[in-house]
N, C-alpha and C positions, 0 to 999 in steps of 0.2 A: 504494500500500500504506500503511494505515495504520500508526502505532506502538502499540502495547498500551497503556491506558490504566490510570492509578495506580489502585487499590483495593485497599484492603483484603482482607489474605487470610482465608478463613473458615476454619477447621479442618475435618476431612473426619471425619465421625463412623463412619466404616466404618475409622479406624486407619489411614489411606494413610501413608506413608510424607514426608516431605518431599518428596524425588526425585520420588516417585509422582504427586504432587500437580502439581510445577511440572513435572513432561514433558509430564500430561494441560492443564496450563494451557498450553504450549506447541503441544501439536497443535490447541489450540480454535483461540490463536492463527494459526496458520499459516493452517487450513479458512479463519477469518472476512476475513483480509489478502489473502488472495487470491495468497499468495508460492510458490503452486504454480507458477502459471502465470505467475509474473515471469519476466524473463531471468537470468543465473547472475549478471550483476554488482548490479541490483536485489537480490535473493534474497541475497548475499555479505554488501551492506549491509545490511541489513534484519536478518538472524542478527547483525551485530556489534553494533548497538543496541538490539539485544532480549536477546543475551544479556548486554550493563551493565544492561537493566532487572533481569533474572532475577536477576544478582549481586545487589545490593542487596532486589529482592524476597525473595529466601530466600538470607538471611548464613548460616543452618545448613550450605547445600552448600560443599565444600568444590572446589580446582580441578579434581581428576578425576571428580569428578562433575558439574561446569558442564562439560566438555570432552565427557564422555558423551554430556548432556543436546543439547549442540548436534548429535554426530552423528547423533545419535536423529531429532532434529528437521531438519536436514540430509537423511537418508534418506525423512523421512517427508513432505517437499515433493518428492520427487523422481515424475515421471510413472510409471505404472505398466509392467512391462514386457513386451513381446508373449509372449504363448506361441506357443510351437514348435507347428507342428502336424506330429502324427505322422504 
């Protein structure tokens, strides 16, 4: 799994929100690392230094919104789940 790489953040001319912004930067991240389909202790590390990146990336969020952000993105690595058949 890679680490996210520094860049420059661009403003989102559709008004996104900060949050909005670094969650959808967050799930690019995830799809591109490949941290779906790591194991949970990969996956554990991988969220703790991505979310120092994200801190520093956007100082506007504050802690319950980084804490959000990672369960967001927490759930949103996780494998999808079977349906029930009726």
């Amino acid at each position: 799994m890679g680490k996210p790489k520094s860049k420059k953040r661009v403003s989102n001319s559709a008004g996104s929100s900060p949050f909005e912004e670094a969650r959808n930067e967050l799930f690019q991240h995830i799809m591109t690392c490949g941290v779906a389909g790591a194991d949970q202790d990969h996956q554990h590390e991988w969220f703790d230094d991505t979310m120092k990146y994200f801190a520093e990336r956007y100082p506007e969020l504050d802690e319950q919104q980084m804490s959000e952000l990672r369960k967001l993105g927490e759930r949103f690595a996780q494998p999808p789940k079977a349906r029930a058949s009726a």
